[in-house]
NURO-230608 format. One record per atom (N, C-alpha, C): residue number from 1; residue in three letters; atom name; x, z, y. Coordinates in nm, 4 decimals. Each point is the difference from the previous one (the first is absolute). Layout:
residues N
resi, resn, name, u, w, v
NUM, ALA, CA, X, Z, Y
...
end
This chain:
residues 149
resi, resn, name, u, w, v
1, UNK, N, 0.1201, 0.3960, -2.7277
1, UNK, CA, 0.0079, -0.0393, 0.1401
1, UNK, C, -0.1391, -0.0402, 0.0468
2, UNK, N, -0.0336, 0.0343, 0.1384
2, UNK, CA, -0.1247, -0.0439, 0.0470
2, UNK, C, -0.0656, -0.1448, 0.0157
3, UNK, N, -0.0977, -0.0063, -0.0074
3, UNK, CA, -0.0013, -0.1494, 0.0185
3, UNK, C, -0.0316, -0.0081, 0.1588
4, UNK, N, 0.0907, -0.1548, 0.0514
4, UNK, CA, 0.0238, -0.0225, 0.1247
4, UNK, C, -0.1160, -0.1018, 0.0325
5, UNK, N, -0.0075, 0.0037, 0.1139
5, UNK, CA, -0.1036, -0.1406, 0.0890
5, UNK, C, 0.0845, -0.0516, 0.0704
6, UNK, N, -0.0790, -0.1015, 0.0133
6, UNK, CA, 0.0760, -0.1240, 0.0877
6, UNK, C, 0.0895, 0.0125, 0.0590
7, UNK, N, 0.0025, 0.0981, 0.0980
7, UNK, CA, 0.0867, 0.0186, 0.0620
7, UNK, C, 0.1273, 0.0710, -0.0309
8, UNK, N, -0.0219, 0.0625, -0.0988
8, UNK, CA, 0.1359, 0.0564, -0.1109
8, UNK, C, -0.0188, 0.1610, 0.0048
9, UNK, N, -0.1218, 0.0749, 0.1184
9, UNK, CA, -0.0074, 0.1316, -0.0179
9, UNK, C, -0.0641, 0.0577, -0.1380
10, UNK, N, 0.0088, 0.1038, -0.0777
10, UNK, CA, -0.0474, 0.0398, -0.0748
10, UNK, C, -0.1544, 0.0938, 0.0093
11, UNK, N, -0.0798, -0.0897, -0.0967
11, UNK, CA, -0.1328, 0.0107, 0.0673
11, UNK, C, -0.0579, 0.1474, -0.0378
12, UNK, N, -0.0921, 0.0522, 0.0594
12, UNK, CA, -0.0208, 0.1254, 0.0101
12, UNK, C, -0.1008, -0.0205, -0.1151
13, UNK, N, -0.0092, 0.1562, -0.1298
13, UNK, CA, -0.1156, -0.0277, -0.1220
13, UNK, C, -0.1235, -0.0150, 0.0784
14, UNK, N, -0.0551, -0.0734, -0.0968
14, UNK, CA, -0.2099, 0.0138, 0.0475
14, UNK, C, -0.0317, 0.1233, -0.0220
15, UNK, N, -0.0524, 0.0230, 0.0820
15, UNK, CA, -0.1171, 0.0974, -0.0855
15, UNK, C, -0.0920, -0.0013, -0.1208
16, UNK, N, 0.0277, 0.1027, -0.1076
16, UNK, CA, -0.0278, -0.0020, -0.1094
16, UNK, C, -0.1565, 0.0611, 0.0308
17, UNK, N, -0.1326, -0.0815, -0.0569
17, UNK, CA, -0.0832, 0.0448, 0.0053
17, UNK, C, -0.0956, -0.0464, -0.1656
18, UNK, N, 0.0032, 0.1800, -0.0155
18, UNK, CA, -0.0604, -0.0302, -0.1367
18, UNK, C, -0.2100, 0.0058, 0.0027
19, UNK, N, -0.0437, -0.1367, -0.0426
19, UNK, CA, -0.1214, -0.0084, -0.0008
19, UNK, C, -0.0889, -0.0145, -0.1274
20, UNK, N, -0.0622, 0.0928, -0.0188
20, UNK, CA, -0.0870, 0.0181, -0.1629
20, UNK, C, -0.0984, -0.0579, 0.0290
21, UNK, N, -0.0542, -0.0518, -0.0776
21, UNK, CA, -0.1778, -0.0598, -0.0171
21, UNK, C, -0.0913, -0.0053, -0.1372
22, UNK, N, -0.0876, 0.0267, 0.0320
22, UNK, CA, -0.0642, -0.0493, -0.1302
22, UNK, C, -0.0328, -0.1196, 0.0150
23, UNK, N, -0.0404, -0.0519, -0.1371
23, UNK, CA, -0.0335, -0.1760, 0.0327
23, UNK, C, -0.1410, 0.0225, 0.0594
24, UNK, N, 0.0127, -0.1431, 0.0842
24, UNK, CA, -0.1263, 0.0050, 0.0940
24, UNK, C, -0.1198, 0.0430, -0.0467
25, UNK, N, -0.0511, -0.0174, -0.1344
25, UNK, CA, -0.1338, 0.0475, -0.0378
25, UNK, C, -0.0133, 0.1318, -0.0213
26, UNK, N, 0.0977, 0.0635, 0.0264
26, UNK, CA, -0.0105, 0.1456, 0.0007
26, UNK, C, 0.0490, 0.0623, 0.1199
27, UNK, N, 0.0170, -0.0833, 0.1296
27, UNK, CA, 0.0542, 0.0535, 0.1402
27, UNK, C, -0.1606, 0.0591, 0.0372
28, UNK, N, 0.0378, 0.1403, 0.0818
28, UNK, CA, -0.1034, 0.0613, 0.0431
28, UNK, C, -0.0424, -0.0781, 0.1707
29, UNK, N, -0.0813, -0.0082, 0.0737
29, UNK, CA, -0.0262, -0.0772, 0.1393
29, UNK, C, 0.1071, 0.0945, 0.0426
30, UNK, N, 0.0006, 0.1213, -0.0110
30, UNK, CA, 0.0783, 0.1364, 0.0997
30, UNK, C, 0.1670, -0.1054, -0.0520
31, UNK, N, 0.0348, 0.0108, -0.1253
31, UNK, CA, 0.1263, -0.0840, -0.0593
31, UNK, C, 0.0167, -0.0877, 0.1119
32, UNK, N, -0.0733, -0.1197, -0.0204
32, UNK, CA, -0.0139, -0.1125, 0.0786
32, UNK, C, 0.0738, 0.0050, 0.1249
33, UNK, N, -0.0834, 0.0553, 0.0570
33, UNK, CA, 0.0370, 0.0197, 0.1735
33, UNK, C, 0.0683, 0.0849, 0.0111
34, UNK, N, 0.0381, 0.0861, -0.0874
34, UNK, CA, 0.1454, 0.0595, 0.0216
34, UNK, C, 0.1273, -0.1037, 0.0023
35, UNK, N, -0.0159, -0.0999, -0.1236
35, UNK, CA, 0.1042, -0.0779, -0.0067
35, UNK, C, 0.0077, -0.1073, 0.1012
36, UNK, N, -0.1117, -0.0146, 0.0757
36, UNK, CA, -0.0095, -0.0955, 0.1189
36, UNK, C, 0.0289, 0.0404, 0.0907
37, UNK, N, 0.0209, 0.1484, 0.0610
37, UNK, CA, 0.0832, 0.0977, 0.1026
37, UNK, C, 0.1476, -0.0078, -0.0663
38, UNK, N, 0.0128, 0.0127, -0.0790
38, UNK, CA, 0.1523, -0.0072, -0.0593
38, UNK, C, 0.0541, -0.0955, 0.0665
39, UNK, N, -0.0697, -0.1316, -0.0406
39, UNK, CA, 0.0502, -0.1009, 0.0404
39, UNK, C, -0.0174, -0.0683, 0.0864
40, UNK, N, -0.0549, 0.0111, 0.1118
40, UNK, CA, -0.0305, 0.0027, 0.1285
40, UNK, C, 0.0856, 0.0620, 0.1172
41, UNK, N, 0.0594, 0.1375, -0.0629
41, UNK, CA, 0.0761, 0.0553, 0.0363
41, UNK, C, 0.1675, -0.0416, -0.0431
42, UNK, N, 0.0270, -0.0256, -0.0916
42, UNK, CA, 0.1253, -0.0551, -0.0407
42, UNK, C, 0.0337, -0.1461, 0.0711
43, UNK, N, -0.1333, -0.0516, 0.0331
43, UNK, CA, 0.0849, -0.1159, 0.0693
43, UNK, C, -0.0624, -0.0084, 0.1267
44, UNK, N, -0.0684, 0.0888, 0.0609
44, UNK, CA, 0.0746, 0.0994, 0.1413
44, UNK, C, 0.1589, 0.0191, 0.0457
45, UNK, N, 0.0034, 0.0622, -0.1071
45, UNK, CA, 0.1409, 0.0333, 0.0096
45, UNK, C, 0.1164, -0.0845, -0.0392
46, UNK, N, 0.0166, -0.0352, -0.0675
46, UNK, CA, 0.0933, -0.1518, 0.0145
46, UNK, C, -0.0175, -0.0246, 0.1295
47, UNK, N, -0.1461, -0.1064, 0.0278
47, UNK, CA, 0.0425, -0.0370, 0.1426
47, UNK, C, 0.0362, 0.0662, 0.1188
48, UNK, N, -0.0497, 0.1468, -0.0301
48, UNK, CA, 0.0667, 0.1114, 0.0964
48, UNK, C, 0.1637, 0.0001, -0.0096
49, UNK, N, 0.0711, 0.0114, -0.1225
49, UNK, CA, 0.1260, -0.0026, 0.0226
49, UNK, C, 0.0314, -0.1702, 0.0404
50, UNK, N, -0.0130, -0.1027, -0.0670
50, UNK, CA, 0.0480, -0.0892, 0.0604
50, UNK, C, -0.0272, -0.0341, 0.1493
51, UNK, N, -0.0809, 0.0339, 0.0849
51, UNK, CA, 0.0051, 0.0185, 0.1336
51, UNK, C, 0.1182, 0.0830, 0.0172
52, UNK, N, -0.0095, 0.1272, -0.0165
52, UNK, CA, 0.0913, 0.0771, 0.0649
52, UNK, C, 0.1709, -0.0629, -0.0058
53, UNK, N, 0.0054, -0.0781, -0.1459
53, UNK, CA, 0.1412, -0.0638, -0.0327
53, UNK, C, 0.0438, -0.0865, 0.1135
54, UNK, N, -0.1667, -0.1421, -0.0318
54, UNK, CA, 0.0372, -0.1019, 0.1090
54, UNK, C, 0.0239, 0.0792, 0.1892
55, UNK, N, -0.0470, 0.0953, 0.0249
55, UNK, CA, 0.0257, 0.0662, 0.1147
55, UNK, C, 0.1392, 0.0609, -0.0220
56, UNK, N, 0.0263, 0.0779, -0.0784
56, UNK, CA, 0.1809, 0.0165, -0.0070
56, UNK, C, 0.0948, -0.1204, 0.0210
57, UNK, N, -0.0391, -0.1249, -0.0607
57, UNK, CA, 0.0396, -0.0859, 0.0012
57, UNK, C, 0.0727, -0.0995, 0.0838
58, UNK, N, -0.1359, -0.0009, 0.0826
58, UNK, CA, -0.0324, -0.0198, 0.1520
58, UNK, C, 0.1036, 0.0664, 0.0782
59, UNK, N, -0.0066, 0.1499, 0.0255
59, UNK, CA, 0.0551, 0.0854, 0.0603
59, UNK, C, 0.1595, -0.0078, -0.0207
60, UNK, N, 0.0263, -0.0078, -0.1478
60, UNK, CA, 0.1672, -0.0528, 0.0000
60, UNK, C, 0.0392, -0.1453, 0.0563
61, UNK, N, -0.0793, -0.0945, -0.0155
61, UNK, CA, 0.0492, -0.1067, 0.0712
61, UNK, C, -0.0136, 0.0184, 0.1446
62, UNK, N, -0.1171, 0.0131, 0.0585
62, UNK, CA, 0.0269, 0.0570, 0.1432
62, UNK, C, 0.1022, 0.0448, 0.0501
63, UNK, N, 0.0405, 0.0798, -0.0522
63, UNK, CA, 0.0994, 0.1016, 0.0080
63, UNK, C, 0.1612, -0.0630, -0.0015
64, UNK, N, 0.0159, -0.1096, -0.1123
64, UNK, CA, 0.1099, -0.0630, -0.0421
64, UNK, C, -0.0311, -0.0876, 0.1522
65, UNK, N, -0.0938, -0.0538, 0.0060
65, UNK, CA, 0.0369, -0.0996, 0.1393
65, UNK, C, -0.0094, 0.0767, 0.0950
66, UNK, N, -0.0610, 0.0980, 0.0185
66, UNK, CA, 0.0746, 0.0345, 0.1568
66, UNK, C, 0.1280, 0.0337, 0.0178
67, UNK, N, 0.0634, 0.0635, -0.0993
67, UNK, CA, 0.1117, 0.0798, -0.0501
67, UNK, C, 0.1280, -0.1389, 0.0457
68, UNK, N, -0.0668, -0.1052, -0.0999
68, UNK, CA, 0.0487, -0.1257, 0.0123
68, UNK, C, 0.0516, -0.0472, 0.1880
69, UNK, N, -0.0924, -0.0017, 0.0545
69, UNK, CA, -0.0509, 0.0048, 0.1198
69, UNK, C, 0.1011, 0.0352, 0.1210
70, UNK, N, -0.0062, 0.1206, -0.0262
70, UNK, CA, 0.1177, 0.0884, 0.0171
70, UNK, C, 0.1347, -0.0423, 0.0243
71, UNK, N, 0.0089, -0.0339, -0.1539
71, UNK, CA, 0.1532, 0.0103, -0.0098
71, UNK, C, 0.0134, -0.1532, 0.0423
72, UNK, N, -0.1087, -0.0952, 0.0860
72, UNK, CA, 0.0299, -0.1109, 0.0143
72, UNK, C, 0.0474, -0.0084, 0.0937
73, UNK, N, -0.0909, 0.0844, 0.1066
73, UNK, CA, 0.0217, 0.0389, 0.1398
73, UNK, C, 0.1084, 0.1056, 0.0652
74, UNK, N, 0.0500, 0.0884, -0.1040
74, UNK, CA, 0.1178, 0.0733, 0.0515
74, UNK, C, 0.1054, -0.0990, -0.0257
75, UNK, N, 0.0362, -0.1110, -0.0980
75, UNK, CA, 0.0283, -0.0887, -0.0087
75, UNK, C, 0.0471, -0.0737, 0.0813
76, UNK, N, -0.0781, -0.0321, 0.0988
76, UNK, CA, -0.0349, -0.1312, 0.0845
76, UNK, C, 0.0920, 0.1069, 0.1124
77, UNK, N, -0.0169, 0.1051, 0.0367
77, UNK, CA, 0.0010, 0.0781, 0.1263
77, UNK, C, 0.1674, 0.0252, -0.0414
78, UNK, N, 0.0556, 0.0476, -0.0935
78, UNK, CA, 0.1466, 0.0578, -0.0024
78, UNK, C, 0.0840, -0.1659, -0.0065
79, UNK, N, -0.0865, -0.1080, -0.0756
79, UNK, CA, 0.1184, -0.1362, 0.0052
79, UNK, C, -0.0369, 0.0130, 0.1633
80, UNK, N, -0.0359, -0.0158, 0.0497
80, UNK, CA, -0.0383, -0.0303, 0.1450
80, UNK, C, 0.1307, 0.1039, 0.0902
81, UNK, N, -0.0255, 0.1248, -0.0118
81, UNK, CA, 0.0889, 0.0706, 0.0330
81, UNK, C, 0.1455, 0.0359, -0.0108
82, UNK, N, 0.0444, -0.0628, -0.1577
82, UNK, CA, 0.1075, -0.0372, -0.0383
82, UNK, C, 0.0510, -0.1084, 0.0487
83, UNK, N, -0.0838, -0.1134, 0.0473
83, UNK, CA, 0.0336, -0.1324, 0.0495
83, UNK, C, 0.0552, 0.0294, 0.1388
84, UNK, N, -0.0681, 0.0818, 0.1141
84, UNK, CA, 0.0012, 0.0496, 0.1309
84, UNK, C, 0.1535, 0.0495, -0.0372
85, UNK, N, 0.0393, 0.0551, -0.0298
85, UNK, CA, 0.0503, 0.1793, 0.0138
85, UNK, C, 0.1355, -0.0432, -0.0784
86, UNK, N, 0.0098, -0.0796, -0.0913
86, UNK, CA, 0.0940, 0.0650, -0.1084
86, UNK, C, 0.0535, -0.1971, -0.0402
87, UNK, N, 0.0206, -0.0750, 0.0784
87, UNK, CA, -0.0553, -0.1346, -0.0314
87, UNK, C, 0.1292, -0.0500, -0.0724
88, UNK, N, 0.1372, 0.0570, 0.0138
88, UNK, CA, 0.1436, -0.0234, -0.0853
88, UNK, C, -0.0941, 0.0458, -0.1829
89, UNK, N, -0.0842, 0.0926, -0.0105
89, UNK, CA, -0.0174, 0.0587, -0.1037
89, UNK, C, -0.1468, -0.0859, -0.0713
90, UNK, N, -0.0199, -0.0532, 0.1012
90, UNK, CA, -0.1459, -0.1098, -0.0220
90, UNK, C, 0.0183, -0.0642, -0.1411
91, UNK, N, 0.1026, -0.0954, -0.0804
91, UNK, CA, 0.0026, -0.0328, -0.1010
91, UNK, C, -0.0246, 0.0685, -0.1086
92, UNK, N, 0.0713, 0.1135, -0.0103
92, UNK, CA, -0.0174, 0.1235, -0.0860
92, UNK, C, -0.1281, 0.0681, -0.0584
93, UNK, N, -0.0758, -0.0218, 0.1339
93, UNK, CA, -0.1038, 0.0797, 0.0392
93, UNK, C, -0.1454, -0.1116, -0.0854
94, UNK, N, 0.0404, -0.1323, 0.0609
94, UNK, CA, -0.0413, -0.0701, -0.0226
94, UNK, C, -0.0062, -0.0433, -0.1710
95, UNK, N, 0.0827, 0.0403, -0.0683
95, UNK, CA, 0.0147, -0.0350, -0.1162
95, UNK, C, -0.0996, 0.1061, -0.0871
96, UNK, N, 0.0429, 0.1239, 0.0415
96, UNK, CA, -0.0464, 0.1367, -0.0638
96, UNK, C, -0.1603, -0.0285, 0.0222
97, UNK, N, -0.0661, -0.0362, 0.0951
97, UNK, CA, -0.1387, 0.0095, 0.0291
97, UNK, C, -0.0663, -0.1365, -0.0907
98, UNK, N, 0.1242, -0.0842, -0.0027
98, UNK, CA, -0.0638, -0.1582, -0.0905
98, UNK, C, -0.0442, 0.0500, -0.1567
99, UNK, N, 0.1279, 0.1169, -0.0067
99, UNK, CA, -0.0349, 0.0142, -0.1572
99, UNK, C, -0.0880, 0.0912, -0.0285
100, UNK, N, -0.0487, 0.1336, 0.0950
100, UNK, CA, -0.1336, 0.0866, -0.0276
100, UNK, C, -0.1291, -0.1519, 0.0205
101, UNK, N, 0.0043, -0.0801, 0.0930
101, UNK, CA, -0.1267, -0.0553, -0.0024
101, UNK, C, -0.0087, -0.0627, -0.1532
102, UNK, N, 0.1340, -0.0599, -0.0267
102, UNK, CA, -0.0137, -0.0852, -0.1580
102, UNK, C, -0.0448, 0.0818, -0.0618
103, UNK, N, 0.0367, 0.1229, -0.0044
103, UNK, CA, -0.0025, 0.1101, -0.0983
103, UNK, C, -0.2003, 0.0404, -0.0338
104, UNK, N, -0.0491, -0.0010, 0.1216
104, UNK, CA, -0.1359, 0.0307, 0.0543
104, UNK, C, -0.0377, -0.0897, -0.0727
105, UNK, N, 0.0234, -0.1201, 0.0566
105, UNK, CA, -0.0794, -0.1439, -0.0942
105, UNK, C, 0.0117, -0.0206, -0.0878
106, UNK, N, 0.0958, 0.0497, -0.1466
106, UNK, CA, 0.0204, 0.0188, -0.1191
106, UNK, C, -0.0877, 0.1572, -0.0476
107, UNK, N, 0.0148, 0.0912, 0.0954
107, UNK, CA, -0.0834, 0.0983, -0.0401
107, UNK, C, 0.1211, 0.1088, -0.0931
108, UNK, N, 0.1321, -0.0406, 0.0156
108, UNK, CA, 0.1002, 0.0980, -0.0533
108, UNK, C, 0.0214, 0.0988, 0.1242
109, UNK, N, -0.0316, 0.1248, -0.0578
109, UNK, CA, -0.0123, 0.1195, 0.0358
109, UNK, C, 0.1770, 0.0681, -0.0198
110, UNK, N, 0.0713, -0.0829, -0.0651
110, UNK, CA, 0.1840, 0.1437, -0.0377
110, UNK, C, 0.0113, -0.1421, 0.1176
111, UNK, N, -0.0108, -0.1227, 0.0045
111, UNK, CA, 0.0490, -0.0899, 0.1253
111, UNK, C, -0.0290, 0.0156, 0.1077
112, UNK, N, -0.1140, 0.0649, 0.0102
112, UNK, CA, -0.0450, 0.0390, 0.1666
112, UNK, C, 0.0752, 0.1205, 0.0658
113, UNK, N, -0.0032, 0.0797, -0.1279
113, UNK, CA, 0.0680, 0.1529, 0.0200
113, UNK, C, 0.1543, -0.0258, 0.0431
114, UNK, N, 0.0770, -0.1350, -0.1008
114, UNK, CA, 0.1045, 0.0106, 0.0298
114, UNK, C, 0.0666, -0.0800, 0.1593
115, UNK, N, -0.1114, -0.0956, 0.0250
115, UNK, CA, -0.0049, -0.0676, 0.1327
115, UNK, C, -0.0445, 0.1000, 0.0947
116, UNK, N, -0.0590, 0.1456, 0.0066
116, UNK, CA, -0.0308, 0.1142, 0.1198
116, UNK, C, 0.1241, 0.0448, 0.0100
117, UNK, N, 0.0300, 0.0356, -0.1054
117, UNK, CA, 0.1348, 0.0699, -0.0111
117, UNK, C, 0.1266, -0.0693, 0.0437
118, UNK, N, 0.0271, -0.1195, -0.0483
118, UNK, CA, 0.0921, -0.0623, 0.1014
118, UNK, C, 0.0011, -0.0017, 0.1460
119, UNK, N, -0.1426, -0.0422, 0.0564
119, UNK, CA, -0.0348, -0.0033, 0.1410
119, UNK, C, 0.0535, 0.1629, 0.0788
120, UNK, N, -0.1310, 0.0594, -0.0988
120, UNK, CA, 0.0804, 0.1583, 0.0541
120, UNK, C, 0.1321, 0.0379, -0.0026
121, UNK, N, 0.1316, -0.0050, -0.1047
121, UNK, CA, 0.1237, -0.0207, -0.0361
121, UNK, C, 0.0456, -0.0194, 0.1295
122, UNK, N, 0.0041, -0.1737, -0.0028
122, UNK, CA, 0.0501, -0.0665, 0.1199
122, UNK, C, -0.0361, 0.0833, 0.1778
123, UNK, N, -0.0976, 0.0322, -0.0110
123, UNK, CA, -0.0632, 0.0644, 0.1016
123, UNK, C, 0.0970, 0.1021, 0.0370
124, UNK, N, -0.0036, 0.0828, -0.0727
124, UNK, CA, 0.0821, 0.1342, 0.0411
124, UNK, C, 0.1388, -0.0146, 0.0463
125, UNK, N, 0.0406, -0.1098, -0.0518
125, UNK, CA, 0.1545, -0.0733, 0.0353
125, UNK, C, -0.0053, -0.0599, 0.1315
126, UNK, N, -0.1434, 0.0118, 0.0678
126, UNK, CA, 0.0037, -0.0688, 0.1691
126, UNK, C, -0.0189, 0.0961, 0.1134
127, UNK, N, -0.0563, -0.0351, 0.1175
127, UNK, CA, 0.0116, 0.0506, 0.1158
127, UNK, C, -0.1623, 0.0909, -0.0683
128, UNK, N, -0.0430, -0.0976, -0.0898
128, UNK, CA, -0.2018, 0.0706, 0.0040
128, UNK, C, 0.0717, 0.0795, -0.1335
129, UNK, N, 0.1093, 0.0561, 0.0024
129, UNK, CA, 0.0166, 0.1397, -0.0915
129, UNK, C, -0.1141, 0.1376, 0.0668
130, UNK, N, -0.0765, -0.0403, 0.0965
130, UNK, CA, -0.0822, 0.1285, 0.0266
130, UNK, C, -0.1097, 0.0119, -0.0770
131, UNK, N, -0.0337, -0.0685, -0.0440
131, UNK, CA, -0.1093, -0.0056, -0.1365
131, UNK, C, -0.0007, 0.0824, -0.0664
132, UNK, N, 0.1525, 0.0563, -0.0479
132, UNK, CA, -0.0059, 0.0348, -0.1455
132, UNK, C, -0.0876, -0.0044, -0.1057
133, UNK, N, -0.0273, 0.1043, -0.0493
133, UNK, CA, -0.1027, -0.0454, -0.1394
133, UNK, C, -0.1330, -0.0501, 0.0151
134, UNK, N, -0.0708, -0.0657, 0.1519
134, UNK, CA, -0.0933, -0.0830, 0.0098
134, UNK, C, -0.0822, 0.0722, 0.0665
135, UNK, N, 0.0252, 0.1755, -0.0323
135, UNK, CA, -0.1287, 0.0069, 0.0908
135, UNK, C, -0.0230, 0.0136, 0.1633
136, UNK, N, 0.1357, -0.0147, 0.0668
136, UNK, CA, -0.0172, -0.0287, 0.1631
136, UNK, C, -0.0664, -0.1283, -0.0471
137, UNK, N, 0.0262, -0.1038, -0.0526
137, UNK, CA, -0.0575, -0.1573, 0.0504
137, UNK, C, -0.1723, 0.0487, -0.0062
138, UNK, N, -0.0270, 0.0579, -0.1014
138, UNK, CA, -0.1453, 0.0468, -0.0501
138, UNK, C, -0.0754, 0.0207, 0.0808
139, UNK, N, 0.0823, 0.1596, 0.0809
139, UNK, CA, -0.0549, 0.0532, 0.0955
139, UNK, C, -0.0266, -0.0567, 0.0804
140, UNK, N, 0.0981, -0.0977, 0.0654
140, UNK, CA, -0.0138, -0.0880, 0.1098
140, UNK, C, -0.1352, -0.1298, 0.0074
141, UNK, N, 0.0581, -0.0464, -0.1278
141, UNK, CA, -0.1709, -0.0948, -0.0484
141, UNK, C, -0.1196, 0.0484, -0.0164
142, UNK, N, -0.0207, 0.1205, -0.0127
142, UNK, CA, -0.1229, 0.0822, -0.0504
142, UNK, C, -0.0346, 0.0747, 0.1630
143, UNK, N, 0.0315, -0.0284, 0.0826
143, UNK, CA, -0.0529, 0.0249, 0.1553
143, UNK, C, -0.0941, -0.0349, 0.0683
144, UNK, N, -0.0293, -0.1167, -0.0511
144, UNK, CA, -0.0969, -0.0901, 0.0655
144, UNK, C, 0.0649, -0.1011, 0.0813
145, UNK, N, 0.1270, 0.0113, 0.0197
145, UNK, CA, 0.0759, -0.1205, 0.1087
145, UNK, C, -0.0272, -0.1287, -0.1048
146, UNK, N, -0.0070, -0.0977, 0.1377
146, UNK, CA, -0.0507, -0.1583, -0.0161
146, UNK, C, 0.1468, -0.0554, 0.0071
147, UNK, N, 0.0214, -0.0301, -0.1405
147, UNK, CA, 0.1304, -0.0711, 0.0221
147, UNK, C, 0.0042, -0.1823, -0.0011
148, UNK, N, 0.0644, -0.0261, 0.1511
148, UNK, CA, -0.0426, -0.1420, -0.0232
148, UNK, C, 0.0669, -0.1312, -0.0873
149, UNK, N, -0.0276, -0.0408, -0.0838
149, UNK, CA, 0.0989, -0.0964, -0.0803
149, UNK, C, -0.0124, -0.1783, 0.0400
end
């Protein structure tokens, strides 16, 4: 089995780099400064990949919070609209959205899935059955309309 890091992913091999030498009293100057480009260059590159990592890095968390973001603010806009519109169904509604946010703030992903899915469930059982599988709401959010909450 691989060996894992911290974080429990399984770490990718090093690069195997095989380096010969003679002992120093017999390194040629040409030797020398070859092995000083070697290694000049090898830890180039490390810090070349660890940039590029910490920039992936970067880029997934970005990404997780806007994403985050998102789902805070479509959030905010459908309890809002459910509250208006559907307000006998407000408790319901109200419950299903308590447990995706818990779910968010625990960071359980089958709990969030199963708190969309209820919401959506319940959904289709109402008057906002025009949704169906999400992508009218999509379309509709992805317009540019300013929805006010």
């Amino acid at each position: 089995m691989p060996e894992q890091n911290r974080l429990g992913a399984a770490r990718r091999p090093a690069k195997t780099v095989t380096v010969t030498a003679a002992p120093a009293e017999k390194l040629s100057a040409a030797e020398a400064v070859t092995a000083l480009t070697q290694l000049v260059n090898a830890v180039a590159d490390v810090i070349k990949v660890r940039q590029i990592e910490r920039t992936n890095r970067e880029r997934i968390q970005a990404d997780r919070d806007e994403e985050g973001a998102r789902v805070e603010a479509t959030t905010t806009i459908m309890r809002d609209f459910f509250d208006r519109f559907y307000s006998e169904r407000r408790d319901v509604y109200s419950h299903l959205f308590d447990n995706l946010d818990h779910a968010r703030a625990a960071g359980d992903i089958q709990a969030m899935q199963t708190a969309v899915t209820g919401i959506v469930e319940f959904s289709r059982t109402s008057p906002f059955a025009m949704i169906g599988d999400g992508s009218t709401l999509r379309t509709m959010m992805s317009d540019g309309t300013v929805f006010e909450v």
